[in-house]
C-alpha positions as CSV (number, residue, x, y, z in Angstrom):
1,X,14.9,8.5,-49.4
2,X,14.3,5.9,-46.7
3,X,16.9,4.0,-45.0
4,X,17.5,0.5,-46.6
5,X,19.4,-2.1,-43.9
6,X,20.6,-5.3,-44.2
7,X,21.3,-7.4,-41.0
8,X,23.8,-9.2,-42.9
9,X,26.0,-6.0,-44.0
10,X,28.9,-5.1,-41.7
11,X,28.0,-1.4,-40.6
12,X,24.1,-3.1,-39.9
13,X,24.3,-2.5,-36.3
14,X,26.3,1.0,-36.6
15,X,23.7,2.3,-39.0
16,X,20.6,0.9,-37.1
17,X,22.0,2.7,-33.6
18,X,21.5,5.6,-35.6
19,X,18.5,5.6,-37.0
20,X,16.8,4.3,-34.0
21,X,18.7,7.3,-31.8
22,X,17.5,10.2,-34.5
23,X,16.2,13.3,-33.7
24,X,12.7,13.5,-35.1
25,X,10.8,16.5,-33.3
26,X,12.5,19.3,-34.7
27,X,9.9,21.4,-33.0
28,X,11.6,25.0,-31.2
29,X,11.7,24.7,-27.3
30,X,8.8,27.1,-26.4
31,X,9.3,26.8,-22.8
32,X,9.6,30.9,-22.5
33,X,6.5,31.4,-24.1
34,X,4.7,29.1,-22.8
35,X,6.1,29.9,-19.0
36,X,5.1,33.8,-19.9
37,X,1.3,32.2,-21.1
38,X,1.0,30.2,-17.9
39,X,2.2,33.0,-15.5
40,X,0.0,35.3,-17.2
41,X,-3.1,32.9,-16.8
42,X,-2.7,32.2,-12.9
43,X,-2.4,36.0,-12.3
44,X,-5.5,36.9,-14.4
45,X,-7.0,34.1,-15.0
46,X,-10.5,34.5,-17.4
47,X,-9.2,38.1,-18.4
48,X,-5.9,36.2,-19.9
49,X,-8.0,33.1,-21.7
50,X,-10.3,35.8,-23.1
51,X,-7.1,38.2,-24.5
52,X,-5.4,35.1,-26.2
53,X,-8.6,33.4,-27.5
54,X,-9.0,36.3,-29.5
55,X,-5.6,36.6,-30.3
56,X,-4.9,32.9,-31.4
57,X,-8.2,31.8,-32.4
58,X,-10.6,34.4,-32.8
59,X,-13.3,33.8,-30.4
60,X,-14.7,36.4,-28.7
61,X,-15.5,34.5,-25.2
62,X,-15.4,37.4,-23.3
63,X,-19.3,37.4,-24.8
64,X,-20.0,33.9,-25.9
65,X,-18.6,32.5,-22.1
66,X,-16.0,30.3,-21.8
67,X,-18.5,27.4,-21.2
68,X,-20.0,25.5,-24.3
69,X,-24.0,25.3,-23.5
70,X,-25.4,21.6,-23.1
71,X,-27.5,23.3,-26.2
72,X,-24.9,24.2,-28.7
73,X,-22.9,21.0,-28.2
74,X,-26.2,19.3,-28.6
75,X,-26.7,21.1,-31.9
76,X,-23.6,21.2,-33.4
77,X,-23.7,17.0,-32.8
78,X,-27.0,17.3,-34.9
79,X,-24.8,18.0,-37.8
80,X,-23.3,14.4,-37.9
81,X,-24.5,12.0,-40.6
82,X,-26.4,8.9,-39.2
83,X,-23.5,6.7,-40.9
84,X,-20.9,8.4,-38.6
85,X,-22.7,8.6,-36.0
86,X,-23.2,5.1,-36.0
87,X,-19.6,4.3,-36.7
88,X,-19.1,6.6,-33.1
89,X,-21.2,4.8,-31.8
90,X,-19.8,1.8,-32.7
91,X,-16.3,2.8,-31.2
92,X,-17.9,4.2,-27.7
93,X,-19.5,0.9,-27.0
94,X,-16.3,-1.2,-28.3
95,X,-13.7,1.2,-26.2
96,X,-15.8,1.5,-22.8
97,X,-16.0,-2.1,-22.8
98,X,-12.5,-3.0,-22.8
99,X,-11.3,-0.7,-19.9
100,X,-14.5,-1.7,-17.4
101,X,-12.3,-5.0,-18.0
102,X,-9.7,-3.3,-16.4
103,X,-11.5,-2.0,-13.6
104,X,-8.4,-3.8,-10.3
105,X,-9.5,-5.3,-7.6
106,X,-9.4,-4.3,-3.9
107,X,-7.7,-6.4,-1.2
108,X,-7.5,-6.7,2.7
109,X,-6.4,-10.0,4.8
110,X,-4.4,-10.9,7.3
111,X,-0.7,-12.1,7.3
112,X,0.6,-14.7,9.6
113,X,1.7,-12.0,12.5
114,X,-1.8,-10.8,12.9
115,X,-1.3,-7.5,10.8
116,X,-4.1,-6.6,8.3
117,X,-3.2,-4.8,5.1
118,X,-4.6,-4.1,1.9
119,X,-4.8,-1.8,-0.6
120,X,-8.1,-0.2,-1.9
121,X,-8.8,2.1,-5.5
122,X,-10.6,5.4,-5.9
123,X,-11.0,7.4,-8.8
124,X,-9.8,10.6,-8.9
125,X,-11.8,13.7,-8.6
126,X,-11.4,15.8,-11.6
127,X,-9.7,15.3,-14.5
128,X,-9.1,18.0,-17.4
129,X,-9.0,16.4,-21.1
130,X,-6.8,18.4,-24.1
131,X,-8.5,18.2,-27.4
132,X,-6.8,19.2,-29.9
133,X,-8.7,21.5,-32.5
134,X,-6.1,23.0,-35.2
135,X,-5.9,21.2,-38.9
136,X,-8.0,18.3,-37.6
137,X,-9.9,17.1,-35.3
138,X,-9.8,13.7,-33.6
139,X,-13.6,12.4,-32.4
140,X,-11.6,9.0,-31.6
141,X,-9.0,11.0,-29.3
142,X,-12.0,12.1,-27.7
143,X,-13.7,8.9,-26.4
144,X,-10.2,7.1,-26.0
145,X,-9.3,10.2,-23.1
146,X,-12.8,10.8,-22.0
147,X,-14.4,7.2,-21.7
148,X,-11.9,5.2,-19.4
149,X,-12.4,8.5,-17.0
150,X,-16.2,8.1,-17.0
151,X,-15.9,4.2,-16.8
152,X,-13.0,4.7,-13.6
153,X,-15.8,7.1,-12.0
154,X,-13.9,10.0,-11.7
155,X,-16.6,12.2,-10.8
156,X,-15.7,15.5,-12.8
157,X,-14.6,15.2,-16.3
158,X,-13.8,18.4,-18.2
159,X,-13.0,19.1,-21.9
160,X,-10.7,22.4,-22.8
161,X,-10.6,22.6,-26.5
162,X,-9.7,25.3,-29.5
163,X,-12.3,26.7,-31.9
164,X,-10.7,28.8,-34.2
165,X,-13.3,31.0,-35.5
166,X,-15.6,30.3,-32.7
167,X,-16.8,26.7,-34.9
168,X,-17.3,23.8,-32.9
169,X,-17.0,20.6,-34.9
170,X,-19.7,18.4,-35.2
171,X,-17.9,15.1,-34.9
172,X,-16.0,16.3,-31.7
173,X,-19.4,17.3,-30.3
174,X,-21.2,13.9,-31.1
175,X,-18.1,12.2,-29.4
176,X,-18.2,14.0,-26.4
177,X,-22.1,13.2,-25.8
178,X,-21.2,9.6,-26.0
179,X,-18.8,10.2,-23.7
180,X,-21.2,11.7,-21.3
181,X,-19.2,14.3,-21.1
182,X,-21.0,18.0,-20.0
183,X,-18.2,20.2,-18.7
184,X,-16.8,22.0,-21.6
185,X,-14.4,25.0,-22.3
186,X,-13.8,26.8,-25.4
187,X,-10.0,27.6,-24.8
188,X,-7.1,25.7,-26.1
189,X,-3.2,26.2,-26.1
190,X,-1.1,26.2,-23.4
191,X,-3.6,28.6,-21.5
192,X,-6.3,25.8,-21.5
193,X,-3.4,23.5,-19.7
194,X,-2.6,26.4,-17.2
195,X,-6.2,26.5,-16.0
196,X,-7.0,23.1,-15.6
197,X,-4.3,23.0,-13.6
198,X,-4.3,26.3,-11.6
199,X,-8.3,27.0,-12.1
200,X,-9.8,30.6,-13.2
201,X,-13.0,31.8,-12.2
202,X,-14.5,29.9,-14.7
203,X,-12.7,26.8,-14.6
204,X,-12.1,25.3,-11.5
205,X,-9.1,23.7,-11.4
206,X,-8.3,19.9,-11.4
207,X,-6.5,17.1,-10.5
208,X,-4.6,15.5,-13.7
209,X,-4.4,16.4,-17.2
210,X,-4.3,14.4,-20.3
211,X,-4.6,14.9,-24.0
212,X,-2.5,15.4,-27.3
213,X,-1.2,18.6,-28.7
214,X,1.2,20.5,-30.0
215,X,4.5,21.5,-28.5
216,X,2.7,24.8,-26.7
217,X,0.4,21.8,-24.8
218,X,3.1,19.5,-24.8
219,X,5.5,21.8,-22.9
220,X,3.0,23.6,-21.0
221,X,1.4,20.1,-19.3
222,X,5.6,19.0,-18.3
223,X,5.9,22.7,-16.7
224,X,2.1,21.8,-14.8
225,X,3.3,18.6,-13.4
226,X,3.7,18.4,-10.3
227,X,0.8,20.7,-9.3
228,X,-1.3,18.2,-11.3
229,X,-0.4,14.7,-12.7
230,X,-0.1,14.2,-16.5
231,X,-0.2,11.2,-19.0
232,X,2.8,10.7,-21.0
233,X,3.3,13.4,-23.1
234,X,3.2,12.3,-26.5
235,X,5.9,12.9,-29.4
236,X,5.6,11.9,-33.1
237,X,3.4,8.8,-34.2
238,X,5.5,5.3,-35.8
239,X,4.4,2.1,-36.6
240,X,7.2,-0.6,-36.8
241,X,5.4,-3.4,-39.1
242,X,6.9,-7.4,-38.9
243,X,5.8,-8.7,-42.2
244,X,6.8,-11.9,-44.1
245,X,6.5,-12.5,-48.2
246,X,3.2,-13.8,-47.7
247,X,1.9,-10.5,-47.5
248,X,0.8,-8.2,-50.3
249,X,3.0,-4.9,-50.4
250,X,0.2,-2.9,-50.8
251,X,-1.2,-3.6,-48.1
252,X,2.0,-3.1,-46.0
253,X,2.6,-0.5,-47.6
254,X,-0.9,1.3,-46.4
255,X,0.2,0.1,-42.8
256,X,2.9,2.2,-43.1
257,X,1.5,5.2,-44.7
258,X,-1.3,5.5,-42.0
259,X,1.3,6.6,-39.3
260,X,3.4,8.6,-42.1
261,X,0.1,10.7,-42.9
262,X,0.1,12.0,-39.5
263,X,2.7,14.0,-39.2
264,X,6.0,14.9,-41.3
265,X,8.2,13.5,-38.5
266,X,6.1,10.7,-38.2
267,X,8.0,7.4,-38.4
268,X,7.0,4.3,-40.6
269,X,9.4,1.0,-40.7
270,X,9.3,-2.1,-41.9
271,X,11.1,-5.1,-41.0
272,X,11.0,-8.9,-43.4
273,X,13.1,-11.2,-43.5
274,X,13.0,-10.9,-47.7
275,X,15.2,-8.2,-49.5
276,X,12.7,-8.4,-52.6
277,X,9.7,-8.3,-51.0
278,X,11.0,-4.8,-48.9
279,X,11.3,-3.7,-52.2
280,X,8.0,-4.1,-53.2
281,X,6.8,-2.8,-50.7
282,X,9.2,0.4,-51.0
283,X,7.6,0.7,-54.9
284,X,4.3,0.4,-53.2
285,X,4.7,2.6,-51.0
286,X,5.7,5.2,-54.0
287,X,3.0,4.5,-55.6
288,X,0.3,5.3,-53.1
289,X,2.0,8.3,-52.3
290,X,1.4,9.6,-55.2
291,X,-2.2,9.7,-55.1
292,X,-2.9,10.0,-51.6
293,X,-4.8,12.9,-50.1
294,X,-2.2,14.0,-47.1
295,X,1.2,13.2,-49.6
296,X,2.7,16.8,-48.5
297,X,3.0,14.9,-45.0
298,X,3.6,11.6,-45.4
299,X,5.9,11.9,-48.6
300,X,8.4,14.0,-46.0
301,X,7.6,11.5,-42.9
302,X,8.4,8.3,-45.5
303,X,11.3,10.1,-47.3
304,X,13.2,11.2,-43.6
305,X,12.6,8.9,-41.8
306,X,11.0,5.8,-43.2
307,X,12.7,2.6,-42.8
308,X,13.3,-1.2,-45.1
309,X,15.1,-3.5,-42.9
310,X,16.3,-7.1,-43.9
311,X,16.8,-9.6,-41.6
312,X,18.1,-13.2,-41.7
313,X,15.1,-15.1,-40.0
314,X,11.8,-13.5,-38.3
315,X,13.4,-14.2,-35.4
316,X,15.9,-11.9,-35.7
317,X,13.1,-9.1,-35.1
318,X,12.2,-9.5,-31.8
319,X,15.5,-7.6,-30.2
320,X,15.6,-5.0,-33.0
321,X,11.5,-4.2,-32.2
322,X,12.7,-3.9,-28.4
323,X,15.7,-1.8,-29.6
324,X,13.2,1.0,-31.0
325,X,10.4,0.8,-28.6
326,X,7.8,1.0,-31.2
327,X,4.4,2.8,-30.9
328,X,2.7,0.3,-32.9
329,X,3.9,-2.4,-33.6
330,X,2.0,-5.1,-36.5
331,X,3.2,-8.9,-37.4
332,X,1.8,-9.7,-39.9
333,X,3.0,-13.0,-40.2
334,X,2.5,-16.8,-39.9
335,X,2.7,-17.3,-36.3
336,X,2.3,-13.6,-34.5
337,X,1.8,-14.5,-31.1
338,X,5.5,-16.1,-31.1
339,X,7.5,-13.6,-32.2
340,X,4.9,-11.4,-29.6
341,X,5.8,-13.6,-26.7
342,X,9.6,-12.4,-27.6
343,X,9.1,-8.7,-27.5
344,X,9.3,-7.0,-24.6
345,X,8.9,-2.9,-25.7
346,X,5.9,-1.7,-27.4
347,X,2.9,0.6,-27.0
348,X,0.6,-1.9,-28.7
349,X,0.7,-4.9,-30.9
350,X,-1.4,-6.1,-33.4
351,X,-1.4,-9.8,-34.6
352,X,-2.0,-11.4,-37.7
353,X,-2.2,-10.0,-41.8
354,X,-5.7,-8.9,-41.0
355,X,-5.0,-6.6,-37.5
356,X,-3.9,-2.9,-39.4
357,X,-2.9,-0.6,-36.4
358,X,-5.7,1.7,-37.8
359,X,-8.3,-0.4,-36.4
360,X,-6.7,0.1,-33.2
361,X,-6.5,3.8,-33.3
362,X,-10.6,3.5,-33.6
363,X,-13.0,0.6,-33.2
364,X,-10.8,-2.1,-31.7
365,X,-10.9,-1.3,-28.0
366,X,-7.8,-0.7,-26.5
367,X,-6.4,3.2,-26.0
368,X,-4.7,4.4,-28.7
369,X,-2.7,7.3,-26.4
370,X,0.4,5.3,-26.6
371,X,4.0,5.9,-25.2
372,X,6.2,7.5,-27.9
373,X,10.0,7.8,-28.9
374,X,10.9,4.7,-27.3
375,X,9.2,5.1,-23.8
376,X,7.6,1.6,-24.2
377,X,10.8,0.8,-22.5
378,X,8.8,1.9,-19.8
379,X,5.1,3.0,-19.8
380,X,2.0,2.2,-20.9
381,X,-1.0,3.6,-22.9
382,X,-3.3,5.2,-21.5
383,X,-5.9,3.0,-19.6
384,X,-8.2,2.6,-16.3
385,X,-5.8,3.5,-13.7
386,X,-4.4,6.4,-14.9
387,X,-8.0,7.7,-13.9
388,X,-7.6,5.8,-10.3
389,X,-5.5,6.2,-7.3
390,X,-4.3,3.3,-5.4
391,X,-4.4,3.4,-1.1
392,X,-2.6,1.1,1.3
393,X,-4.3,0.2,4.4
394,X,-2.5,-1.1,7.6
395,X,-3.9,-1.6,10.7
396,X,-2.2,-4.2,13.8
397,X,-4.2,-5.0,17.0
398,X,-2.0,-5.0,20.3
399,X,-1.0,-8.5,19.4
400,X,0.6,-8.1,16.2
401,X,2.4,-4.8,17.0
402,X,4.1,-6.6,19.8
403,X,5.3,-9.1,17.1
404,X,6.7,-6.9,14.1
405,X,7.0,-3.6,16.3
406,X,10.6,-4.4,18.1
407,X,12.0,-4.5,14.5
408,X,10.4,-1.1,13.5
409,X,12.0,0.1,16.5
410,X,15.6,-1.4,15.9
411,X,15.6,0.2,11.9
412,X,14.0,3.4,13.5
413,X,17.3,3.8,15.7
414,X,19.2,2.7,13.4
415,X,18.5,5.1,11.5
416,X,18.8,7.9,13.9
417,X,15.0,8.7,14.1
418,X,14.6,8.1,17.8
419,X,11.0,10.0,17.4
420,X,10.0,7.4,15.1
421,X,11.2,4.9,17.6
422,X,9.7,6.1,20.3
423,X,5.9,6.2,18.5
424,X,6.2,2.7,18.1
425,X,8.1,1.2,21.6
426,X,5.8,3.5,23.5
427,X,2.5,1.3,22.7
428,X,4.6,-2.3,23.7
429,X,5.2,-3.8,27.3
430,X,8.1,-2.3,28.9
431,X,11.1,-4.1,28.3
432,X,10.2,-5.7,24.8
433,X,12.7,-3.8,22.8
């Protein structure tokens, strides 16, 4: 059964430490395997993908290529109802839209020494994106990697993704045309990571990786980096909802069953400041597990790991939401952007009765790659800049080195690096350090 706190019981804060420091990816460490998988793809490259395609997924590439055709992604998307296309399209236009807004700004001037610096962005050069392709696949995954790449300008995008049985699915297809994305590989697993990163003959390699998968991409992408840069590798999805009285359980309880559905390690809590209305919410809950499609999931994500917390006051939230780190996080209350202004960890917030994370994780605009298992302590969702590279530019004329160069000099020698010292105190007038 879930977890029922009350601030105002005595263990509250024993009890809340734990379930907040609880092991939910009980996944086995497949670092071996997927070390053996990587090794074997650098030293064989193709002839590797080509042996575990068939092994894993069935695909003969060795014959089809490893390349999808322009034509048979172009055909496959033909298979997409006009209503879902639309909706795609919808989401595209939505998503590329908020992270051109994010596009940062070059700078060069001139500080009051003389000495002009700056910094300047580039995109990067090539970029490999994981789609995942086993008991579902995620259209929306696709244009939340693909389209803040295109819209930075990096200038290759490529797509590595599974197709068990040699099927590509439609909706994945139609995605990745909006995307305006070309460059794609039938491969997935931790060998698609391995040559993005250390390039075949048929997949050049390239610069950063991101993407959701399982623990064999998960693992294999932390054992790449380094080599190649990575997003944050992403553990199980959790929604922490804020919700007052006011609301109608059912519908908090369907805000909590859309993370729960993901994955049976998913985690769902709730937090109100009314011990009958969690309640309510718990019976709604129950009852909409009982009828919904994906219950084998969620009913063992809910069960484990779900969560009814009580507080005194709404107020009371704001360290508890910070404690956790949420994913998602959704206040649904009277005043949202408050109680927002207080919180200082989460991947994304949603404001207001009438903001469900789900129409974040599609049509809102903003990525729905988030951090996971409490990294909104530190990082961010996946945006603009992950695609970018930032540059700092220096440059001093004779008149400004002679001002700031003696102290370069003095820290140089103090730090026992007379070579340093000397590339600086040879370009100023005898006798000025």
């Amino acid at each position: 059964m879930p977890v029922s706190l009350n601030a105002s019981d005595k263990d509250f804060t024993a009890r809340f430490n734990a379930m907040v420091k609880a092991k939910r990816d009980a996944e086995a460490d497949v670092s071996t395997v997927v070390a053996q998988i990587i090794a074997d793809v650098r030293k064989r490259g193709d002839a590797a993908l080509h042996e575990l395609n068939a092994k894993f997924d069935h695909v003969d590439s060795a014959t089809l290529g490893l390349r999808i055709s322009q034509s048979e992604i172009d055909t496959a998307a033909t298979q997409v109802d006009p209503q879902t296309l639309a909706a795609l399209e919808t989401a595209a236009a939505r998503i590329r839209d908020f992270h051109a807004r994010q596009r940062p700004s070059d700078d060069f001037y001139t500080d009051a020494q003389g000495v002009k610096l700056g910094h300047r962005w580039t995109p990067l050069d090539a970029v490999g994106l994981y789609v995942p392709g086993g008991k579902a696949a995620y259209p929306s995954s696709v244009l939340m990697n693909a389209l803040p790449a295109v819209v930075a300008g990096v200038r290759r995008v490529v797509v590595t993704l599974p197709t068990p049985n040699g099927e590509l699915n439609p909706l994945v297809m139609a995605a990745l045309k909006l995307a305006g994305v070309t460059e794609v590989y039938r491969v997935g697993g931790a060998q698609a990571v391995a040559a993005l990163a250390y390039g075949t003959d048929s997949i050049p390699a390239v610069d950063k990786i991101t993407g959701p998968g399982n623990s064999f991409v998960v693992t294999a992408k932390r054992l790449v980096f380094g080599h190649v840069g990575i997003d944050n590798p992403a553990g199980p999805s959790e929604i922490l909802v804020v919700a007052d009285n006011k609301n109608d359980p059912a519908w908090i309880a369907a805000d909590l069953l859309s993370q729960a559905e993901h994955d049976e390690v998913a985690q769902s809590v709730l937090i109100t400041d009314d011990a009958a209305f969690a309640e309510k919410v718990g019976a709604a809950v129950r009852q909409q597990l009982s009828t919904m499609p994906r219950s084998n999931i969620a009913t063992p994500s809910w069960e484990k790991f779900g969560a009814l917390i009580t507080v005194g006051q709404l107020s009371d939230a704001a360290p508890l939401v910070d404690a956790i780190a949420p994913e998602h996080l959704e206040l649904a209350i009277d005043d949202p952007q408050a109680l927002a202004n207080k919180v200082r960890h989460a991947g994304a917030i949603f404001l207001g009765r009438h903001t469900p994370e789900a129409i974040g994780d599609y049509v809102a605009g903003p990525n729905h790659v988030l951090p996971t298992a409490g990294a909104a302590r530190f990082a961010s969702g996946l945006n603009l800049l992950d695609f970018m590279k930032r540059t700092t530019l220096v440059q001093c004329d004779e008149a400004s080195l002679q001002k700031i160069g003696p102290a370069a000099v003095a820290l140089a020698n103090a730090e026992g690096l007379q070579g340093h010292a000397l590339s600086v105190s040879i370009r100023l007038p005898r006798g000025a350090v």
